[in-house]
N, C-alpha and C positions, 0 to 999 in steps of 0.2 A: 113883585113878590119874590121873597130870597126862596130858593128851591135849594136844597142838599143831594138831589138825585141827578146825576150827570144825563145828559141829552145825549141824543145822538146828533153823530156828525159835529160834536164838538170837542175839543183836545184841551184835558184841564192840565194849567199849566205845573211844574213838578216842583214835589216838594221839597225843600233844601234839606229836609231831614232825610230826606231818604237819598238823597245825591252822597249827605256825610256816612247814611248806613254803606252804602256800595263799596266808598271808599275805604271804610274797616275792613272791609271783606275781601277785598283783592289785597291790601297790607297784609295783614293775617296768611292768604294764600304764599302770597310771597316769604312771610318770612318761614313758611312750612318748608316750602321748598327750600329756602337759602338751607335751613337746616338740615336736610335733608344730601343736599350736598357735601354740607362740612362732613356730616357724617359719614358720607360715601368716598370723599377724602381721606377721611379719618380712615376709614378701612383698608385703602388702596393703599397708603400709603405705611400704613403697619405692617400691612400682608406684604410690599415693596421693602421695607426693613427685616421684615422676618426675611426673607426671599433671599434680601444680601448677604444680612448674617450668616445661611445657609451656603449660600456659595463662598464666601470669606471662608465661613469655616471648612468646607470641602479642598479650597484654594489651601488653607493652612493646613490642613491633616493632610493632603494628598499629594500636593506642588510643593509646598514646606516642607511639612513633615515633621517638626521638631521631635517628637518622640522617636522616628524611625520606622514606624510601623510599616507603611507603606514599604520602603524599601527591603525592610525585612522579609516581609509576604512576599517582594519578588526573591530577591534571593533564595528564598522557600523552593522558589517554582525554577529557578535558573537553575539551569545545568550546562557546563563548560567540558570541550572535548578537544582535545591535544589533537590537531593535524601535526605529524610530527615530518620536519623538511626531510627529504633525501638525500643522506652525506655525499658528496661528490664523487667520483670514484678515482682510483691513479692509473694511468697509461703508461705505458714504455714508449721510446719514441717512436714506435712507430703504430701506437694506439691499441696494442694488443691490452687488454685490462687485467692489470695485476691485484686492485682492489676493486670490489664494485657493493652496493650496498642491496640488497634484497627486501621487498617488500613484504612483511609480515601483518599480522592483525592478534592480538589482545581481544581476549570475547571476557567481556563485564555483564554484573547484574545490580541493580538497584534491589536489592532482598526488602526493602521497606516496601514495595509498588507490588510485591508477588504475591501476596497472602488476600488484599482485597478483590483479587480479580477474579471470575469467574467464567466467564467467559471474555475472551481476547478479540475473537472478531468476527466478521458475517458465516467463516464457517462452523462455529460454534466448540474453539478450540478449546480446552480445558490446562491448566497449569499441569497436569498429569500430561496431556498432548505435546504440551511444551520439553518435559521432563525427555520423552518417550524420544523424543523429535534429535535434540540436543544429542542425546545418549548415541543416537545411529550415527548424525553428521561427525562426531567428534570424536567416536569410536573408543567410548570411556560407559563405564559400567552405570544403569540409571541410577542407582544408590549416591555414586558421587556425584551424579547432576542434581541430584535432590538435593543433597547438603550443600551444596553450592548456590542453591535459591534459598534458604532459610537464613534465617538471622534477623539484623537489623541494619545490615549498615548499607550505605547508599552505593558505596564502589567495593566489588569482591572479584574476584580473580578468577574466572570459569573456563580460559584454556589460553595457554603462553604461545604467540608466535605460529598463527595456524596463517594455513595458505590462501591467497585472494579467493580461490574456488569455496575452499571451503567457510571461509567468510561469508559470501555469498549466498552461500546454501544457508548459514545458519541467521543472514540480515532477512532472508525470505521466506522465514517463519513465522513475521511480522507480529514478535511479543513485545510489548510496549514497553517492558523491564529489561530488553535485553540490548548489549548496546557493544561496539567495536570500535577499537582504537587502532589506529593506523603506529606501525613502528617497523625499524629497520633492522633488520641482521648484515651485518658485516660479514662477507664474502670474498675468500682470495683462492680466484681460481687454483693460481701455479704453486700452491702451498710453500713449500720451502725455498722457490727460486727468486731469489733476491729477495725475501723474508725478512732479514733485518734491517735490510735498506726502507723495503715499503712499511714496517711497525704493522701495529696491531691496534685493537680496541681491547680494554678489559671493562672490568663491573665500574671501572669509575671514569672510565673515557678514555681518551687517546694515549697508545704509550710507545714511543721508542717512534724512530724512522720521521718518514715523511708525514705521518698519520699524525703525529706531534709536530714537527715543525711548520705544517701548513697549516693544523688542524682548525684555525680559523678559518679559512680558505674552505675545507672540507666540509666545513658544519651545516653551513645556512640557518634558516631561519625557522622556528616552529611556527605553525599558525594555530588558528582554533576556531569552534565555533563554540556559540553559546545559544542554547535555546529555553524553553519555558517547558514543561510539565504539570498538568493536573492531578489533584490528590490521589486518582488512582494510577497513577504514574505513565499517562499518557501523555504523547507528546502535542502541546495546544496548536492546533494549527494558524489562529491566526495572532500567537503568543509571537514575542520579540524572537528573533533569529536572525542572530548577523555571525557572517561566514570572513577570518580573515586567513585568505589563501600562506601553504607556507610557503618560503622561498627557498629550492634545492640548493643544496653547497657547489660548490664549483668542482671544475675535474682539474686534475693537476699531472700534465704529461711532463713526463718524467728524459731525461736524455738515455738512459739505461735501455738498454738492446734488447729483449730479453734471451735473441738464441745467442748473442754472447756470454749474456749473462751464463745459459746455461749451460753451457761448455766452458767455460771457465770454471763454476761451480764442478765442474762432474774431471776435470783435470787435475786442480789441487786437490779435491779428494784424493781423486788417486792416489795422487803420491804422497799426500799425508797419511794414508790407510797403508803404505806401502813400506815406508821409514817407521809408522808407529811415532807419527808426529804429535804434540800437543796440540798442534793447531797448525793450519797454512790458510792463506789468503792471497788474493791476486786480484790486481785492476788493471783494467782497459781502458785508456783515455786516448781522445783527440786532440795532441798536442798542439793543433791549430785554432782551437778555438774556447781548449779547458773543457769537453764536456764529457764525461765519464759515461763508457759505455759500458762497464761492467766492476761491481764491489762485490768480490766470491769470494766466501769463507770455505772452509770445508768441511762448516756442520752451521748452520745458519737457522735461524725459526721456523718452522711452519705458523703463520699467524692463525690458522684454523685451530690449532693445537698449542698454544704458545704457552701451555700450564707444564709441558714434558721438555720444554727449552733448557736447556744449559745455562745457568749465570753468564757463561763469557759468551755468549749467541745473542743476547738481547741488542748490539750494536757492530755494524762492520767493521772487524777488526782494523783492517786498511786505513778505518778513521779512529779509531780507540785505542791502541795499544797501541803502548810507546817500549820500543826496546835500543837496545845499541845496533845501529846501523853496520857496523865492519868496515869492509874496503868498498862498499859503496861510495862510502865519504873522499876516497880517492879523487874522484872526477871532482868533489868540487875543493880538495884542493890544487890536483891541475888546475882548474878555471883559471883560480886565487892567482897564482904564479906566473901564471903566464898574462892574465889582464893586469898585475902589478909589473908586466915587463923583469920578471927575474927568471925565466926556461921558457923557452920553445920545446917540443916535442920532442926534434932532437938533441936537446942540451946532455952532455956529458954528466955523469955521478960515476965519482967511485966510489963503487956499494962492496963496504967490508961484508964477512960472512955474519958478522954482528955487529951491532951497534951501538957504541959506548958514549954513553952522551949525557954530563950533568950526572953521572954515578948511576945512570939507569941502562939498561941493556935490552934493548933492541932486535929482536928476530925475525925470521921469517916461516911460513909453513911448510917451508921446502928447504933442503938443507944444500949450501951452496958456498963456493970459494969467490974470494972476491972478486969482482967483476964489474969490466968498465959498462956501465948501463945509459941509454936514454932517457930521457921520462919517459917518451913510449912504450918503453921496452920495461920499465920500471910498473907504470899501471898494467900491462898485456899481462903481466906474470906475478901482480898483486903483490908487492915485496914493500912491506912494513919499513924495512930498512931504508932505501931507494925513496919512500914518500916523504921520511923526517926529514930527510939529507933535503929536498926541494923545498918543504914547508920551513922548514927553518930559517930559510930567507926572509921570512915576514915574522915581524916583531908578535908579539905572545897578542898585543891589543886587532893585530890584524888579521891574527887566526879568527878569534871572535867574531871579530864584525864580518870576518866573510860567511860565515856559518849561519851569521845573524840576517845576514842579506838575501841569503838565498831562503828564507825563511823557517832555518831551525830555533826552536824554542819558540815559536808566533804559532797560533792558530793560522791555516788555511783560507779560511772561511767558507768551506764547504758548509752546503744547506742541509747538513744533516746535527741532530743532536748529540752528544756527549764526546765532543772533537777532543782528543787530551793534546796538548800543548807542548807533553813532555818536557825535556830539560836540557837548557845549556846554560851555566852556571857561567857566571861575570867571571873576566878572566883574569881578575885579583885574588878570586877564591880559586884558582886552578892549583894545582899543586905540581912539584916537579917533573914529574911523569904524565901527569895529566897532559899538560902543555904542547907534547906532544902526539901521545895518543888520539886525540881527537882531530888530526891530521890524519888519522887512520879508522875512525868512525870508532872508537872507548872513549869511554869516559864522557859519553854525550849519548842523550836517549829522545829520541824522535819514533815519530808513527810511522809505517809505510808509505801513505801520501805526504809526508812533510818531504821525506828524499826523492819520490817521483814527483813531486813540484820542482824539485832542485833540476832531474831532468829533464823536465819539460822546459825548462827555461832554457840547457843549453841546446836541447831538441829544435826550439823556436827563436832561432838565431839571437841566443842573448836575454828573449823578453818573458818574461814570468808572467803567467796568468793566474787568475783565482779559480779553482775548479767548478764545475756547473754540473750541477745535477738535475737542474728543473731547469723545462725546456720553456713551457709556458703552463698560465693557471687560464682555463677556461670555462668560461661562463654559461651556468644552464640554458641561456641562447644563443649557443655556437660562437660568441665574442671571444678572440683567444686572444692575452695581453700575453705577448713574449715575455719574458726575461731579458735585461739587457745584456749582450754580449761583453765581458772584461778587455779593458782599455791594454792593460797589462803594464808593466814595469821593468827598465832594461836594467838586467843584472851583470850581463857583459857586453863587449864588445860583438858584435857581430862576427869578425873576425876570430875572437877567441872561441867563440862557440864553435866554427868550422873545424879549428884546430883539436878541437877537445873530440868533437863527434868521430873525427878522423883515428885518433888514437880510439874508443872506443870500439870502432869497426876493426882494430888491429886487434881487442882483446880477443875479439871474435874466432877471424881469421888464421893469429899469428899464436893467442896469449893461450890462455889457461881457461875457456868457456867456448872449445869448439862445439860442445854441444848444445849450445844455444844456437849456432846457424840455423836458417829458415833454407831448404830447396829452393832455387829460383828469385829470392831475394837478396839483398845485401841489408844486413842489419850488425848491431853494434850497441854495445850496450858492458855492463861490469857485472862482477861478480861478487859476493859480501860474507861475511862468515864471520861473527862476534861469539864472545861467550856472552851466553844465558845467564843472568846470578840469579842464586838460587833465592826460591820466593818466601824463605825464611831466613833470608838475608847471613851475612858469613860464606863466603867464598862465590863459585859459579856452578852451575848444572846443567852440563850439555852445551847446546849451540843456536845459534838464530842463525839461518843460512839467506839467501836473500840474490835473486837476480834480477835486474833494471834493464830492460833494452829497447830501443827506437828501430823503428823500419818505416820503410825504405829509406837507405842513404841518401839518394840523391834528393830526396824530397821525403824529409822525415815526416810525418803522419800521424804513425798513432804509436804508444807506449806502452808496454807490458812490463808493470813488475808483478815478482812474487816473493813471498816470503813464507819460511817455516819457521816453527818455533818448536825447538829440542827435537828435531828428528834423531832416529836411533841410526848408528853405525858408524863406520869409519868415517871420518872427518873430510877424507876426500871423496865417499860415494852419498853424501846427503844433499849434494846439492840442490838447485832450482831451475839449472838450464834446459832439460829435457822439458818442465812445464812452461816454461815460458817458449820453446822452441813451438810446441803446439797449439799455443795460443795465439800467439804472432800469424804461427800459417793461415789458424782458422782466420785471422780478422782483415789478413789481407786480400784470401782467397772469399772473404766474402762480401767485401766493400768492390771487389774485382780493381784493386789495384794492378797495375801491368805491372810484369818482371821485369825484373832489372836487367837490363841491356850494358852496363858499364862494369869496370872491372872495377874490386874493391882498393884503397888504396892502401901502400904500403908503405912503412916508416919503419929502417930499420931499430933493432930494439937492442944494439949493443954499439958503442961509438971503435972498438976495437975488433976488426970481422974476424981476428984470429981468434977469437976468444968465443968458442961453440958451447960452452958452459952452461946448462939453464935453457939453452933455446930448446 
């Protein structure tokens, strides 16, 4: 009998419809889920695209930038500050400091960062405190401190050029607006001593002297820093700040002495203050090596004061002004004559009391019957006459080129600015008298150092150097690059040079410049005396006088010329040998050259001994 009611203990086998129900139901389950994922996909991956966009777009506004904003907002916040380098300073040779640069400070305000602030820092400083504060360190009325914080503009000018101290005092007030600039002032201890040699600084930079001719050398380099500031014009601490150090300028020793310098200086005063001269000048060179140990004017700049200078003071005369030489020019045309083999020292001239030559007539400054002469005896006693009669032997092209040789009409190449060049005119343009005069130092216009090159050449057996006035340029660490010493150029024979020096020591001893002798040395050297033309041109006014001498004989050394220009007086008391007698002594007795132990030498100065005439 069929039963419907399940037994125990028996297992009714299952139904296939419900095996198919099961399997709807885990499908269905499954594809809940499947969906369930897409959708969590779906999300991850929009929220994964928004995500990038946002960073793309952070990446382009920020790292791009295309509009600029970014960079703008910093430049908002940047602020740049001038480390300004230390100009180099100059030495004399022997490191005394003729220029040196000083350190000052510029005290600024950001007036835009003053007005939001309120209190400045943990002791509860007030913009009033600040005012109060400023007022004392600066020792300026509060009123103008005040107007000095107002406005709008981000750089304003609250005190020019204050001292490191007081810098300090006013950086340790720590106002978040207030801010210092490092700058230099230009300082020359020895004011006016060698002043136009060392130049100046003005409002637009370097002028005159070495302060321009190095003035690369002297600059160096600025540096700076750049930092970041917040709206209320605080400085962001962990904002951009990059520091680039500046680089000081170099130092530039100089070959210049300065106690020659200043004895030199304080001697041609003199005696330009004493004739009522327009001007005098005087140098002291090493004719052994070209390096000038002194260019003295006798009114020269103060670089401190350089607004109260004289027009003709802004550069060493010595190197600037060109005038007619005189019977300087003698010596070199002795040199001429005798390295052309046409006179020795003692070669004969009969020197009429005038001299008629080519319809021109010929004089002397002393008045004299004719007389049988030497050359020696001819340059001892400067006679105009006696020089044409020697010079004449050489064709008009060979006057030139020896005038040309010894470097008149050429720049020097002294390391100094506004060297003038002066004039010697082609000796096609010479004209009848000319031809001759400038065998006698007319009609030819040179500086003072263009003729003491001339003697330095026959001073330094023959060879011609280029003068040196910087010793070496040295480096803010201690690196000091020489200057190369001059090769130099023979201009005579070695021989002729001893001959020339020799009659030189007779102008001395024998001629017409006893009062150039030095005590205790033997020196040797000419004497020069040109007319002046007048500086409105048509005729002459007054006189250029002018002495050139070497010491010691036996081993020439160093060089002293000088020269005046229009001293007052009689024509034979304006001389220059009492100053160059003084300067000689100083520079022997201070190098401690030994005295001379030899006699000077003597050549007589007339070929006729009956003939006492002139001596």
């Amino acid at each position: 009998m069929d039963s419907t009611e399940d037994r125990p203990g028996r297992t009714q086998p299952d139904d296939p419809r419900d095996g198919r129900n099961a399997e709807g139901a885990a499908g269905a389950e499954g594809q809940e889920a499947q969906g369930i994922l897409r959708r969590s996909f779906i999300g991850i991956s929009a929220f994964l695209a928004m995500l990038a966009l946002l960073v793309g777009r952070l990446f382009w506004v920020q790292a791009i930038d295309p509009t600029g904003r970014a960079k703008a907002a910093l430049d908002a916040r940047r602020r740049t500050q001038k480390i300004a380098a230390l100009r180099g300073e100059i030495h004399d040779i022997n490191g005394n400091v003729l220029a040196r640069s000083i350190q000052r400070y510029k005290i600024t305000v950001d007036q835009t960062a003053v007005a939001p602030v309120d209190r400045l820092n943990e002791k509860e400083m007030s913009v009033q405190d600040v005012v109060y504060k400023l007022a004392d360190i600066l020792k300026k009325p509060d009123n103008d401190i005040k107007k000095s914080l107002d406005g709008d503009s981000k750089y304003a000018v609250i005190a020019e050029e204050v001292t490191p101290d007081v810098n300090n005092a006013v950086m340790d007030i720590k106002a978040p607006f207030i801010y210092s600039e490092s700058i230099s002032k230009r300082s020359y201890p020895d004011g006016s001593i060698g002043g136009s040699v060392v130049g100046f600084l003005n409002s637009e930079g370097a002028a005159g002297g070495i302060e321009l001719q190095f003035d690369t050398d002297l600059t160096g380099k600025d540096g700076e820093r750049v930092y970041e500031i917040s709206a209320n014009g605080i400085r962001i601490p962990v904002g951009e700040d990059m520091n680039q150090p500046a680089e000081d300028g170099k130092t530039v020793r100089l070959t210049i002495n300065r106690d020659i310098q200043y004895f030199a200086q304080q001697q041609v005063k003199a005696r330009s203050d004493e004739l009522d001269a327009e001007w005098g000048t005087a140098m002291v060179m090493n004719i052994k090596d070209g390096s000038i140990l002194a260019l003295a004017d006798s009114s020269m700049i103060d670089p401190n004061n350089y607004e109260k200078a004289a027009p003709g003071d802004f550069a060493a005369r010595t190197v600037s002004a060109a005038t007619e030489p005189g019977s300087t020019e003698k010596i070199l045309t002795a040199s001429a004559v005798i390295e052309e083999g046409k006179s020795t020292p003692t070669s004969g001239f009969d020197v009429p009391a005038e001299l008629h030559i080519d319809g021109q007539t010929i004089t002397d400054a002393f008045d004299h019957g004719a007389q049988k002469r030497t050359l020696a005896g001819i340059i001892a006693d400067s006679m105009n006459t006696g020089t044409v009669l020697a010079g004449k032997q050489l064709s008009k092209d060979q006057r030139h080129d020896w005038l040309e040789k010894f470097g008149i009409g050429k720049k020097t190449g002294i390391e100094l600015p506004g060297e003038n060049r002066g004039i010697l005119a082609p000796a096609k343009d010479w004209d009848v008298r000319q031809q001759y005069t400038v065998l006698f130092g007319q009609g030819v216009s040179q500086t003072p150092l263009q003729t003491m090159m001339a003697y330095q050449a026959v001073a330094n057996k023959g060879i011609q150097l280029t003068p040196r006035i910087v010793e070496s340029i040295v480096g803010p660490d201690g690196t000091e690059d020489k200057r190369p010493k001059p090769e130099g150029k023979r201009i005579v024979s070695e021989r002729t040079a001893q001959l020339v020096r020799d009659m030189m020591e007779v102008v001395v001893t024998e001629g017409g410049a006893k009062e150039a002798a030095v005590k205790g040395w033997r020196v040797g050297g000419k004497t020069g005396t040109a007319e002046a033309p007048a500086d409105k041109g048509g005729g002459y006014d007054g006189y250029t006088t002018s002495f050139i001498g070497i010491g010691p004989m036996e081993d020439p050394t160093y060089l002293v010329g000088v020269v005046l220009q229009r001293p007052k007086g009689d024509v034979t008391a304006i001389g220059c040998t009492p100053v160059f007698s003084k300067i000689m002594e100083k520079v022997l007795q201070y190098y401690q050259v030994p005295r001379s132990s030899t006699k000077p030498v003597s050549i007589p100065k007339f070929t006729d001994d009956e003939t006492g005439e002139g001596r």
